[in-house]
N, C-alpha and C positions, 0 to 999 in steps of 0.2 A: 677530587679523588675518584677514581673510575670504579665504578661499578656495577661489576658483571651479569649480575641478578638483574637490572634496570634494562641494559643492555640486551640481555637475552629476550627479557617481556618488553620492550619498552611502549608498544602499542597498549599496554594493561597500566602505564602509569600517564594521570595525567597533565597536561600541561601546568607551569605555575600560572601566575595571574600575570609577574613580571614577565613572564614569555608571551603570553597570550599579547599581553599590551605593545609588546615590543612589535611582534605577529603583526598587528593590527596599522603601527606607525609607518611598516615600511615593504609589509607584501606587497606582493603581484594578487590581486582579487579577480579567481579567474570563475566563470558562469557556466553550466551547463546548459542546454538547449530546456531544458523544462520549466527553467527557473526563468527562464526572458518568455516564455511559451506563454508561463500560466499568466502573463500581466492582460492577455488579453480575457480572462476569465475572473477579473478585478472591475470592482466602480469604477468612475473616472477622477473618487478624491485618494481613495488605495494609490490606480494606476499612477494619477502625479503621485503623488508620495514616492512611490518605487521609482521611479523617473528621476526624482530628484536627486535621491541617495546616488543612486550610479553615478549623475552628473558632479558628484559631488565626488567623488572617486574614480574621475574621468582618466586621469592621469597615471589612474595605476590599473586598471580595467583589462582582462586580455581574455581570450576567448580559444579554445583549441578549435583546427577546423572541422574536425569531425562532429565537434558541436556547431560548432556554428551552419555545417551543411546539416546537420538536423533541423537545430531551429527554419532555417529556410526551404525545408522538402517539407515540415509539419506545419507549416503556418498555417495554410488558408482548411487544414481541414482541422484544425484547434476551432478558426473562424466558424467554420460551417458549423462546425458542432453546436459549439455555444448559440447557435441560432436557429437548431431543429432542439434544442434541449426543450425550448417550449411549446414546442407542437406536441413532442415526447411527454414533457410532464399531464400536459389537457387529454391528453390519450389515456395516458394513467388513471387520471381520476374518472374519467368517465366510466371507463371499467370497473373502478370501485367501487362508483355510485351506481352501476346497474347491478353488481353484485347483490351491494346493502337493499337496494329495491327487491331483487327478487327473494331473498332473504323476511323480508318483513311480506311478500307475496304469501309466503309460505302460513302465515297466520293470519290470512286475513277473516278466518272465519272463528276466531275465536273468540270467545263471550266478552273478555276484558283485556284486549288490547286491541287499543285503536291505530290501528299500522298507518293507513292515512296521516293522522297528524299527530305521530312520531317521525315520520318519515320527512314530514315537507322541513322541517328545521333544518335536518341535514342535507337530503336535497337543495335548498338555499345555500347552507355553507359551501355545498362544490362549485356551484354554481357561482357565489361570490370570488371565491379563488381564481376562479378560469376569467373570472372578470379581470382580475389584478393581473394576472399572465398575459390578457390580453395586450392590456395598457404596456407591460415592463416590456412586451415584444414590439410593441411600435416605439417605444426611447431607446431600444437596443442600439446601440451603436454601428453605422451598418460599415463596419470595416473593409468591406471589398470594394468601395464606391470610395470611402475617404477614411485613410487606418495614419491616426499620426505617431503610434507604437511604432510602425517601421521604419519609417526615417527617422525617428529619434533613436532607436536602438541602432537602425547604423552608423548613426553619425558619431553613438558615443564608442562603437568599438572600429572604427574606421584606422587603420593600420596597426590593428591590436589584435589580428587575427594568428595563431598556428600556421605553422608548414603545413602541407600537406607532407603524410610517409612515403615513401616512392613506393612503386607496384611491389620491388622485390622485400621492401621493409613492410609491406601490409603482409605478406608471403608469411612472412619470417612470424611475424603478431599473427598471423592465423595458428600456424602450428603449435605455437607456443600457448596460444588462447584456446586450440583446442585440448591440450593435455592438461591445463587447468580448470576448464570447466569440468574434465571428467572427477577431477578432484575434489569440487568443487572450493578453489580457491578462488577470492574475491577480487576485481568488481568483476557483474556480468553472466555469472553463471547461472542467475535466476532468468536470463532470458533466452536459458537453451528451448523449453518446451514451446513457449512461443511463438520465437524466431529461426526455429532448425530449420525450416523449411524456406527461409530469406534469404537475399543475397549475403556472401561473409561480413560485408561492411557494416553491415544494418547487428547480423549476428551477434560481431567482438565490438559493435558500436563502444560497448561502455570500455572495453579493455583496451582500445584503440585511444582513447579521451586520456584513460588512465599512462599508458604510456605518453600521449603525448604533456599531461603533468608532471612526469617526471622529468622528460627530455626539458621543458623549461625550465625546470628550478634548478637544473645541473646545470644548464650553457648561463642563465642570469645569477645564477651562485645567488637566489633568493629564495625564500622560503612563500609556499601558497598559502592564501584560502580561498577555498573552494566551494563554492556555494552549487548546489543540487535540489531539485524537490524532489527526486527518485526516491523512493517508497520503499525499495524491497531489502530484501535482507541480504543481498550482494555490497552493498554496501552499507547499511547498519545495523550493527547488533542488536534484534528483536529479543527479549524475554518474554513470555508469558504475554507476548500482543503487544508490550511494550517496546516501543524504544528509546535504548540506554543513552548511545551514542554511535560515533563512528565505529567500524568495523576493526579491531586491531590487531588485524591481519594489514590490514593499507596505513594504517599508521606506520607498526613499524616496518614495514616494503620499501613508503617512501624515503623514512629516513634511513634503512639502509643501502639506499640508491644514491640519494644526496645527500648525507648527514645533514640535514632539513627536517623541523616539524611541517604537516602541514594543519591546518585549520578545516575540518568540514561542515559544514553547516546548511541547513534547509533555508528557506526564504524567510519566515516569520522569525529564527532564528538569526538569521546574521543583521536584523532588519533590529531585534532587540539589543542586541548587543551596542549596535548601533549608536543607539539613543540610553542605552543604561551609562557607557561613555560620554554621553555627552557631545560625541562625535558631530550628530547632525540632528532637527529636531526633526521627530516624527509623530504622526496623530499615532496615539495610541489605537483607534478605533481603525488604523489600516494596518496594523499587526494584527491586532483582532482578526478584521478581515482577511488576512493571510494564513495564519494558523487554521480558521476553520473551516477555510474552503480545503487545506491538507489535513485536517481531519477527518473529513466528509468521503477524500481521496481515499484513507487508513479504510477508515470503516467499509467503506465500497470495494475492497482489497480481503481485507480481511470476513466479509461475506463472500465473497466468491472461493475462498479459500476454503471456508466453516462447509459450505456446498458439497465441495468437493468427499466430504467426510461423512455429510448427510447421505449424499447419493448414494456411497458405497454402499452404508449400512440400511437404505431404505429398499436397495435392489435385493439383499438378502430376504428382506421380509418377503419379498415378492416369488421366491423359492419355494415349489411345492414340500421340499426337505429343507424349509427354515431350520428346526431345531440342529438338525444335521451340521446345517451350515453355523450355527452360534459358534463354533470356535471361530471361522474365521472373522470373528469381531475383531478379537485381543488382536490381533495380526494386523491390521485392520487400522485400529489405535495404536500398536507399534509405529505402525509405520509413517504416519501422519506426525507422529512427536517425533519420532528422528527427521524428519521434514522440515517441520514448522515450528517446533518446541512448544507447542500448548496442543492441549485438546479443548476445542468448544463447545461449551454447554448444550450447544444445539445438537450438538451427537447422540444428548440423553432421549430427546423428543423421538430422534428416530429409531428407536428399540423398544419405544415403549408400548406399541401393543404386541407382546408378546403371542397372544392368543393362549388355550389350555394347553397346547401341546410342550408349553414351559416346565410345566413337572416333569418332563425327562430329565433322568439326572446327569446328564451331556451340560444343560444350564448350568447346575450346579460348580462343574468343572471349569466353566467358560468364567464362570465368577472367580475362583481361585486364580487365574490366569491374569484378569483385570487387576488383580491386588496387587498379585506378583511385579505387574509394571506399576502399580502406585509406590510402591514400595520400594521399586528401584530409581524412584523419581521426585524431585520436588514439587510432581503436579496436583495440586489441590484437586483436578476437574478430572482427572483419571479416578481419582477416590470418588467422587461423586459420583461418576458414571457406574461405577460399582455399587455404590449403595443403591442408587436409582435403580439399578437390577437388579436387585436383593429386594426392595421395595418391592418392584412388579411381577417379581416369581412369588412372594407372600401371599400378595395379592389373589392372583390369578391362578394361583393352585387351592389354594380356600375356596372361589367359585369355579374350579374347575365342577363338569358334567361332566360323568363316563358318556354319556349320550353326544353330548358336546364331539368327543373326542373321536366317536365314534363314526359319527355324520361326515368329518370331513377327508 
């Protein structure tokens, strides 16, 4: 019986289980360039394990080619990376450990702390670490000399490649990709700031992929899944740092392109699925290992995002007319949750030396403003951020000095 409610939402309803299984017996399982990328960023018991699942779904395997000239324009600098990462990290901690050193410098004349040997434990500890770095850098794999990801990976998508669009149908997906990214209609539009300044290919990369998922599943009258480690919220619906799922905006697109479900899923995801079916076996400990090397991904995403909202609000402190400037906080956190749809606690660190000149009652207003968007929101950390400056104007109007205020 047809159901027009279903129809209208249908990306908000989700698959059954009979669909999903059905999905699973007789897709097309087609790979993004990030998901065959990151296998070289896996052990070598991960790497086989993922090697084997594909092989194991060789026959239904296909690859669009705008992925696939990803995967082959990003490989060797995936490679390189992965093998400055540990020069990177020994760099890191050195600077850590001369920090902590100069740190405990700072007291070395005090009556009862012996900075010397509190210091040599830790000292030891970096120093052990950089030892273990050492050693993981000479087992590293030295892929440029002998990589057997490559040829296994072409062998298993070897006449399973996408057309390429002709010059006038890439024309045609620019325009079209450009009036949706203004819109911010998904995939792709999270890599305007990025890539505005790249060639168009690289640009509508992801909306290039995406049309050419749909031109498959119409000409094979098959339905996909799609496997992706893309991260961003162009294609999956973040809440509150979380992700729910696929985006269902691309849900229902694709099926009303193809009256097709498509199936999307991240690598540790389509890998469990896998083995919860019974499909193929897999060590659990290289799901493991896939999940939280995309965690690592999340978190390192999600700090440079949290940055973004620090910087704003730490550049204000840095205004001789700070209090002046307190409104444009709320504007500030406006605009970051129509963005991002969370506010990060790390926002609260960077307001919080208000200094005395907090008693102006401009604060006071800039409070009520904060509320007003708690209020109009389900964000828990927009309420926090407010009480947290409710707290440091209590605060710091209690010790305020006219002297104080007066000095600066």
């Amino acid at each position: 019986m047809p159901n027009p409610m279903k129809d209208q939402f249908y990306g908000y309803y989700p698959a059954s289980d009979d669909e999903i299984d059905a999905i699973w017996k007789d897709s097309i399982i087609a790979f993004d360039a990030n998901a065959l990328l990151n296998i070289y960023r896996y052990s070598e018991n991960t790497r086989d394990n993922f090697l084997k699942v594909l092989e194991h779904f060789k026959d239904r395997l296909w690859i669009p080619y705008q992925a696939a000239a990803e995967y082959h324009n990003n490989r060797i600098d995936v490679i390189k990376k992965t093998e400055r990462d540990y020069a990177e990290l020994k760099k890191q901690l050195g600077e850590h450990k001369h920090k902590i050193q100069q740190l405990f410098n700072g007291y070395k004349r005090h009556p009862h702390i012996d900075t010397k040997n509190m210091f040599t434990p830790i000292e030891k500890a970096f120093d052990e670490v950089s030892k273990v770095l050492d050693l993981k850098e000479k087992e590293h794999p030295e892929y440029l000399k002998e990589d057997k990801i490559f040829p296994a990976v072409s062998d298993l998508f070897d006449s399973k490649v996408g057309k390429a669009f002709s010059d006038s149908e890439h024309e045609n997906i620019y325009k079209e990709g450009e009036e949706r990214y203004s819109k911010k209609i998904p995939p792709g539009f999270a890599d305007f700031k990025k890539k505005q300044n790249c060639e168009k290919k690289s640009l509508y990369g992801d909306f290039i992929i995406w049309k050419e998922l749909i031109r498959k599943a119409s000409d094979s009258s098959k339905t996909l899944i799609f496997v992706t480690d893309d991260r961003k919220e162009d294609w999956w619906n973040i809440r509150n740092g979380e992700t729910i799922g696929p985006r269902e905006e691309l849900i229902k697109e694709f099926h009303d392109e193809t009256g097709l479900r498509i199936l999307i899923y991240n690598s540790d995801s389509f890998l469990r699925y896998a083995q919860d079916k019974m499909i193929i076996e897999i060590e659990d400990s290289s799901i493991q290992e896939v999940q939280r090397i995309r965690d690592v991904d999340e978190k390192m995403d999600n700090l440079q995002i949290n940055l973004s909202i620090v910087d704003q609000l730490e550049a204000l402190q840095k205004d001789n007319n700070f209090i002046m400037n307190l409104r444009n906080i709320s504007q500030i956190v406006t605009n970051f949750h129509n963005q991002y749809g969370h506010i990060p606690l790390q926002a609260i660190k960077a307001v919080k030396p208000m200094q005395t000149m907090i008693k102006n009652l401009e604060a006071q207003s800039l409070l009520g403003d904060i509320e007003t968007i708690a209020a109009g929101s389900s964000l828990k950390d927009v309420g926090a951020l407010s009480s947290q400056l409710q707290d440091n104007l209590d605060e710091n109007i209690q010790n305020t000095n006219p002297e104080d205020h007066n000095n600066e």
